[in-house]
DSSP file (Angstrom, degrees, kcal/mol; ACC not computed):
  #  RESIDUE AA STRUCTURE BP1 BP2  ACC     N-H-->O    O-->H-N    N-H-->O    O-->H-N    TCO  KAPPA ALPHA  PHI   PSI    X-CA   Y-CA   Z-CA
    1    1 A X              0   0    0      0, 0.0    55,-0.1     0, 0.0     0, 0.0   0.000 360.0 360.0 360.0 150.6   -0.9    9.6  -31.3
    2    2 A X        -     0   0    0     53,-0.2     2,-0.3    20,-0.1    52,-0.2  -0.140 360.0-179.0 -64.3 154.3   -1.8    8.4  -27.3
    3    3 A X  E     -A   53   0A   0     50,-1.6    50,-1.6    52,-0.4     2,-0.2  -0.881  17.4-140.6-164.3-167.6   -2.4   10.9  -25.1
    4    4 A X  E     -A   52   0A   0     -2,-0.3    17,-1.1    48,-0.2     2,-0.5  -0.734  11.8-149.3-117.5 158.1   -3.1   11.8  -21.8
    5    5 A X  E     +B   20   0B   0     46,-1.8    46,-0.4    15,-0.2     2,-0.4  -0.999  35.1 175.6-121.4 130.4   -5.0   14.0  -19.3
    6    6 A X  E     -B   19   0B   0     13,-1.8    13,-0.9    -2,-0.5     2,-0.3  -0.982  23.1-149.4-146.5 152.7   -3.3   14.7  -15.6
    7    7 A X  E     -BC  18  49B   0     42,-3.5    41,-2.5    -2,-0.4    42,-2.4  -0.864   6.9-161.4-127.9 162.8   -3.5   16.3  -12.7
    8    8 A X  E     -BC  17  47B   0      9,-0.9     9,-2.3    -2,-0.3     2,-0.3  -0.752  10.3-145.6-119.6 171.3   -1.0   17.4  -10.5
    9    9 A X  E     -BC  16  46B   0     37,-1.6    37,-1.4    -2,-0.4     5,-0.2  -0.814  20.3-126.6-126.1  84.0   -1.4   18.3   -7.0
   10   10 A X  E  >  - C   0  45B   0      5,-1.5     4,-3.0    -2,-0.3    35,-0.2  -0.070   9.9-159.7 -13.9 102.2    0.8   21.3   -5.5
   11   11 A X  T  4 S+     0   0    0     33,-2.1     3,-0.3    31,-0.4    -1,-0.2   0.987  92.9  62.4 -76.1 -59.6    3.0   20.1   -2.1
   12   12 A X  T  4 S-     0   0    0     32,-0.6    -1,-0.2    30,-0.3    31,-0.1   0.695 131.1 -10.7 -33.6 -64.0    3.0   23.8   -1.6
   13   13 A X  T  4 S-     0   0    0      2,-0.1    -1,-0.2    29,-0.1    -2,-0.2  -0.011  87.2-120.2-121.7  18.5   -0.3   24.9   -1.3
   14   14 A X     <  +     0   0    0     -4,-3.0    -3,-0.2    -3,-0.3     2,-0.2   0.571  61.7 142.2  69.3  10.3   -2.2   21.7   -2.2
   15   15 A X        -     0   0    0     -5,-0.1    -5,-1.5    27,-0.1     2,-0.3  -0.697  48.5-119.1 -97.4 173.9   -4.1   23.2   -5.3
   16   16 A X  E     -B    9   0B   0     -7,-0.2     2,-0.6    -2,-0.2    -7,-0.3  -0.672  15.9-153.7-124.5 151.9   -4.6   21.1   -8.2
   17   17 A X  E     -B    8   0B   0     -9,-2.3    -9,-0.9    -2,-0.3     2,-0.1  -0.834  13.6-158.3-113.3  76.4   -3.3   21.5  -12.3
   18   18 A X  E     +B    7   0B   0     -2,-0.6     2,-0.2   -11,-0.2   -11,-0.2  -0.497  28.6 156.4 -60.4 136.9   -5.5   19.6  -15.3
   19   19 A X  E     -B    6   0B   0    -13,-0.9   -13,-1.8    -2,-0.1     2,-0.3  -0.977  38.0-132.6-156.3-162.5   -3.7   19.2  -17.9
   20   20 A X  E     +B    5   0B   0     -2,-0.2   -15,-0.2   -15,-0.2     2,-0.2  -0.967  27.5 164.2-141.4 173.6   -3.1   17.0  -21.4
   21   21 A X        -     0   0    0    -17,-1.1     3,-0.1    -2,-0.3    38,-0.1  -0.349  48.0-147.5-143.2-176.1    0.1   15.4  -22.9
   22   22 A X  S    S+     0   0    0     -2,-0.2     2,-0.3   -19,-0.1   -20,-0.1  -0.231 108.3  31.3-139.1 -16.3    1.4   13.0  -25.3
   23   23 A X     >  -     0   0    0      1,-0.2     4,-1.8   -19,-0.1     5,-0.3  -0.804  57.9-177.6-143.7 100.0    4.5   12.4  -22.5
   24   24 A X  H  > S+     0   0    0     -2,-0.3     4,-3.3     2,-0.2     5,-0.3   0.949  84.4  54.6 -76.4 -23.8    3.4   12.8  -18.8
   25   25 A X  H  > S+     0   0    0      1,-0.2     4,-3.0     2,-0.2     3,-0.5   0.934 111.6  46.6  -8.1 -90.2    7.4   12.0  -17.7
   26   26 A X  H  > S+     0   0    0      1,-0.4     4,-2.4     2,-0.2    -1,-0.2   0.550 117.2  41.7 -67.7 -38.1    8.4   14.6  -19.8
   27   27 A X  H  X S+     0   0    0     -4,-1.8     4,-2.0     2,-0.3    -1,-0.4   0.933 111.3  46.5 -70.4 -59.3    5.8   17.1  -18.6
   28   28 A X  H  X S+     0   0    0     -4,-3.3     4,-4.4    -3,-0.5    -2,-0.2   0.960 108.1  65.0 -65.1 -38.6    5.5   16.9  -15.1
   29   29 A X  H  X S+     0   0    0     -4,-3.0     4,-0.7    -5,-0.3    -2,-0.3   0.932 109.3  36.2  -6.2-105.2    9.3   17.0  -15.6
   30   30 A X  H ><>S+     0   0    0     -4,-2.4     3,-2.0     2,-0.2     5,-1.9   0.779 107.9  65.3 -37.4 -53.3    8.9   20.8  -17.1
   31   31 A X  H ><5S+     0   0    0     -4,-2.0     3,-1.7     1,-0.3     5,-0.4   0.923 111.6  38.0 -45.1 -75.9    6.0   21.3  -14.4
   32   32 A X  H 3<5S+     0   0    0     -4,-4.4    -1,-0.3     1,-0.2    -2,-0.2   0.351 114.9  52.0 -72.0  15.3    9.2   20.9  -11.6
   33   33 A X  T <<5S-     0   0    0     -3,-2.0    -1,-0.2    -4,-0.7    -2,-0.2   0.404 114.1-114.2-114.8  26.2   11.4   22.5  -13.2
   34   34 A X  T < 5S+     0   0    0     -3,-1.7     6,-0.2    -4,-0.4    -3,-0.2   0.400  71.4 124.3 101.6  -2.6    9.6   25.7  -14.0
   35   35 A X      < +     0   0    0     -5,-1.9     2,-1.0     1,-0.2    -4,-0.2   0.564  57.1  80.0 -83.5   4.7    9.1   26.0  -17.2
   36   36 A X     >  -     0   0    0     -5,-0.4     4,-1.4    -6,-0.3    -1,-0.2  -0.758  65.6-171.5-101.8  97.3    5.3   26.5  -16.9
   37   37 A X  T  4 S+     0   0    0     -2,-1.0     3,-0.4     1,-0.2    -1,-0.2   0.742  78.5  60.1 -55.1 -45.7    5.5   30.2  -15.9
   38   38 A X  T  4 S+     0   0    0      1,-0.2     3,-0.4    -3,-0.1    -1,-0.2   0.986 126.1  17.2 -80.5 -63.5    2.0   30.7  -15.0
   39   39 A X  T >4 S+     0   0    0      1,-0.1     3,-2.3     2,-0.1    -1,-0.2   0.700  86.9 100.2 -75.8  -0.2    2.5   27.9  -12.2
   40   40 A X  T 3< S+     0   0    0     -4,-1.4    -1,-0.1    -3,-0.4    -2,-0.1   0.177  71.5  74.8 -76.6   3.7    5.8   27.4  -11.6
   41   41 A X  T 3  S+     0   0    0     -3,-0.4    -1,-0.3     1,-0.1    -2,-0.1   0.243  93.0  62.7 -69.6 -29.2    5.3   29.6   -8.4
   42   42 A X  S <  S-     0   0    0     -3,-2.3     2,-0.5   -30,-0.1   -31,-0.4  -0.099  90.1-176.9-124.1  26.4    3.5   26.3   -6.9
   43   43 A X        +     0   0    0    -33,-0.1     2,-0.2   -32,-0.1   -11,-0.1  -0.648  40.2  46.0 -82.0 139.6    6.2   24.2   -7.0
   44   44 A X        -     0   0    0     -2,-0.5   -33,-2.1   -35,-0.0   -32,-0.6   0.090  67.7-167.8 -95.0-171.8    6.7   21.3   -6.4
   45   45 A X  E     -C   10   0B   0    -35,-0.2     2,-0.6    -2,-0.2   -35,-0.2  -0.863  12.3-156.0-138.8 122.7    3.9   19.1   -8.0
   46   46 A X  E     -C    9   0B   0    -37,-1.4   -37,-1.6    -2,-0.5   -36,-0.0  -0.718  22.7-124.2-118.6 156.9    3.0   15.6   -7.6
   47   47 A X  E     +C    8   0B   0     -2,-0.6   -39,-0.2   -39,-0.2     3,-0.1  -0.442  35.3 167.2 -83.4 155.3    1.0   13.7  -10.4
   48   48 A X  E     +     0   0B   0    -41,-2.5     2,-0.3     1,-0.1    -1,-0.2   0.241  60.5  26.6-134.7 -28.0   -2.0   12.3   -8.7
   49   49 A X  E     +C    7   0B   0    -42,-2.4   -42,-3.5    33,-0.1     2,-0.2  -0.847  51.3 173.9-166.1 131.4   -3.9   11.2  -11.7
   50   50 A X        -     0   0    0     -2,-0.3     2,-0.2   -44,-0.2   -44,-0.2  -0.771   4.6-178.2-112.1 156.5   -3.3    9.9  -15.7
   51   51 A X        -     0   0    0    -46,-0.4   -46,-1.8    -2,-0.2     2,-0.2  -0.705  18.2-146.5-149.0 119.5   -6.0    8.7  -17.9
   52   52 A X  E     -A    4   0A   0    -48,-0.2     2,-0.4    -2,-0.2   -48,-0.2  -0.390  19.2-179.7 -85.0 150.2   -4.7    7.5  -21.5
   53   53 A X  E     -A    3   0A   0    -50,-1.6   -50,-1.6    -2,-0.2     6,-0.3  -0.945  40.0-103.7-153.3 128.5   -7.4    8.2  -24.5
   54   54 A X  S    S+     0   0    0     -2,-0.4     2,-0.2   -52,-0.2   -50,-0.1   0.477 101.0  35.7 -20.0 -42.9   -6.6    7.2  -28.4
   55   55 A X  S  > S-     0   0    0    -52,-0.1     4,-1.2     1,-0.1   -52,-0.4  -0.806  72.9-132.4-133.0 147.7   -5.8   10.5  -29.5
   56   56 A X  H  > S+     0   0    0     -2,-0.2     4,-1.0     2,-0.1     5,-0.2   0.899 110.8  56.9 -69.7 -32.2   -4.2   13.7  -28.0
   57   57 A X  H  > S+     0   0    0      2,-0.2     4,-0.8     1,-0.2    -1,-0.1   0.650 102.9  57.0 -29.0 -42.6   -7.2   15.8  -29.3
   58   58 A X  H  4 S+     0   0    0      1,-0.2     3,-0.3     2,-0.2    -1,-0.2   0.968 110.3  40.6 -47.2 -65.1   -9.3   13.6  -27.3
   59   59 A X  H  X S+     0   0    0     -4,-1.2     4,-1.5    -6,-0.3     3,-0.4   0.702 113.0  54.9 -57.8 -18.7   -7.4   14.4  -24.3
   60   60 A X  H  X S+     0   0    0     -4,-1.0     4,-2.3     1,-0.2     5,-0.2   0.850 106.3  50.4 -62.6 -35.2   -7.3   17.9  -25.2
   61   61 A X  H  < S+     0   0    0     -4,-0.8    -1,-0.2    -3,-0.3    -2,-0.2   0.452 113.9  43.2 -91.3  -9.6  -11.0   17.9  -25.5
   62   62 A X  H >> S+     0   0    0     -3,-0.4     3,-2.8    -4,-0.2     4,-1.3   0.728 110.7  58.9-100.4 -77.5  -11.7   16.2  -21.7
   63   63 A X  H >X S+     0   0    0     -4,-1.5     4,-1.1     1,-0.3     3,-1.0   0.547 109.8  41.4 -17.7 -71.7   -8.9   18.6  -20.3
   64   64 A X  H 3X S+     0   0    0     -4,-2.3     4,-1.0     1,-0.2    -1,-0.3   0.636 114.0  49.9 -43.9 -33.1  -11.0   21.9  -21.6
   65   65 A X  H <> S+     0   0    0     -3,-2.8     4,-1.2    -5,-0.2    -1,-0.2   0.906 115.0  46.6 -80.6 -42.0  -14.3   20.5  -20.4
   66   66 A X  H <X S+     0   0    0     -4,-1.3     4,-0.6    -3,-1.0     5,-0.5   0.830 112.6  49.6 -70.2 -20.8  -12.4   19.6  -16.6
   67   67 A X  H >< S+     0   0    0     -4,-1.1     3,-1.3    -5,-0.4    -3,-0.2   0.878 108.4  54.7-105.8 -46.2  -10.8   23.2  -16.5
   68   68 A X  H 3< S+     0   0    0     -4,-1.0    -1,-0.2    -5,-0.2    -2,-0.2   0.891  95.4  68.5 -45.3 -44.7  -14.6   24.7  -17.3
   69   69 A X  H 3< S-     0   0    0     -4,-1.2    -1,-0.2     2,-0.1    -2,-0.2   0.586  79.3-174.8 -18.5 -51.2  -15.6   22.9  -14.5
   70   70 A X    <<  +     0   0    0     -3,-1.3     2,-0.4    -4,-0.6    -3,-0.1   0.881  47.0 125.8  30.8  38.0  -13.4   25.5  -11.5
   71   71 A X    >   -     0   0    0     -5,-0.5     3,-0.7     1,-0.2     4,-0.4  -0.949  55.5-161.7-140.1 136.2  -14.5   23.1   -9.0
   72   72 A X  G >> S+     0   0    0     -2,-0.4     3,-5.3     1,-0.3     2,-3.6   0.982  90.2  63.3 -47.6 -80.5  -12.1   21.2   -6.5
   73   73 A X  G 34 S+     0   0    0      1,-0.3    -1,-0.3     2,-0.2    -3,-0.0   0.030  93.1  51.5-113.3  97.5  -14.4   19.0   -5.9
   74   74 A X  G <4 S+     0   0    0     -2,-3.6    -1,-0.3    -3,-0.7     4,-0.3   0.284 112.3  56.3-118.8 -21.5  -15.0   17.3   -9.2
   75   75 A X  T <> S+     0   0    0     -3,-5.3     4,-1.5    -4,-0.4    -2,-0.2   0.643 106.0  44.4 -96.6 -16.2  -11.2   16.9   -9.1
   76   76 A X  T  < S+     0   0    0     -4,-1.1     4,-0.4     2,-0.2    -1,-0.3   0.145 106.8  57.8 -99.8  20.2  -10.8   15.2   -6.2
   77   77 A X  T  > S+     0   0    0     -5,-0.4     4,-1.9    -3,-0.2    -2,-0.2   0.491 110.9  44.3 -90.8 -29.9  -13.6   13.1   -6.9
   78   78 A X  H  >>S+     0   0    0     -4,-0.3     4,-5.6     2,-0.2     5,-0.7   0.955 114.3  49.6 -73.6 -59.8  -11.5   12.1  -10.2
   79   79 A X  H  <5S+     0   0    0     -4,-1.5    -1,-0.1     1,-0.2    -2,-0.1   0.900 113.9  51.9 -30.6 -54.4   -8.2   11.9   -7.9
   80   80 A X  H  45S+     0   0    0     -4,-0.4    -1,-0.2     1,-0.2    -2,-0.2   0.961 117.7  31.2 -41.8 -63.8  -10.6    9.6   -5.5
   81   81 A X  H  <5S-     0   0    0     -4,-1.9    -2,-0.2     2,-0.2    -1,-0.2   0.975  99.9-126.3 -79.6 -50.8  -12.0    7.0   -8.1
   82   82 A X  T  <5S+     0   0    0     -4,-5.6     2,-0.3     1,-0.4    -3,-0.1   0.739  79.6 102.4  90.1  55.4   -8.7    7.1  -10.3
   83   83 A X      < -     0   0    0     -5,-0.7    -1,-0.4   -32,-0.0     2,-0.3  -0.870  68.0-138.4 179.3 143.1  -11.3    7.9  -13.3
   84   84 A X        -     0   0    0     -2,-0.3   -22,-0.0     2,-0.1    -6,-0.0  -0.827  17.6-156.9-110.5 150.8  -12.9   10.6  -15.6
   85   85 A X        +     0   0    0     -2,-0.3     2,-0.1     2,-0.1    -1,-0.1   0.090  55.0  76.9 -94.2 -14.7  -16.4   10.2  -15.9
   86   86 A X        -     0   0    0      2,-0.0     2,-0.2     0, 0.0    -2,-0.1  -0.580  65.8-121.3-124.2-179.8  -17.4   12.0  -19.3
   87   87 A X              0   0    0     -2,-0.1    -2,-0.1   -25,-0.0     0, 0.0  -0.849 360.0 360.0-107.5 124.6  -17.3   11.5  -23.0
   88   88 A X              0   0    0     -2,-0.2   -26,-0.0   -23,-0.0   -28,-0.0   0.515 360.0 360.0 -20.8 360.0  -15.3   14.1  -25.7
């Protein structure tokens, strides 16, 4: 199964969300309407960047490596180019 890594960009306060998928619709979906408790505080959110990868595991496995990372900018670098840079 496909999947994806995206980030979303807060209108509120303009901080930024990695995550990974198999349906970004359907996700950023849940993301405005609240059902991701820990952020749902920073709503609303607008997708800023997809990248598709063969597997969701894949994406899972870039997601965890961007979210080790805790710097902005590497993520607006990504946002910039419209590209991740690494390997699984």
């Amino acid at each position: 199964m496909e999947g994806y890594v995206y980030i979303l960009q807060s209108l509120k306060n303009k901080k930024y969300y990695v995550g990974s998928t198999n349906n970004v619709d359907r996700r950023v979906f849940e993301h405005n309407s609240g059902k991701t408790k820990s952020i749902k505080y920073m709503r609303p959110w607008q997708l800023r960047f997809v990248q598709k990868y063969s597997t969701i595991k894949q994406a899972r496995q870039i997601e965890c490596k961007l979210k080790k990372f805790k710097n902005r900018g590497i993520i607006e670098q990504i946002v910039a180019d419209q590209k991740i840079n690494m390997g699984p």
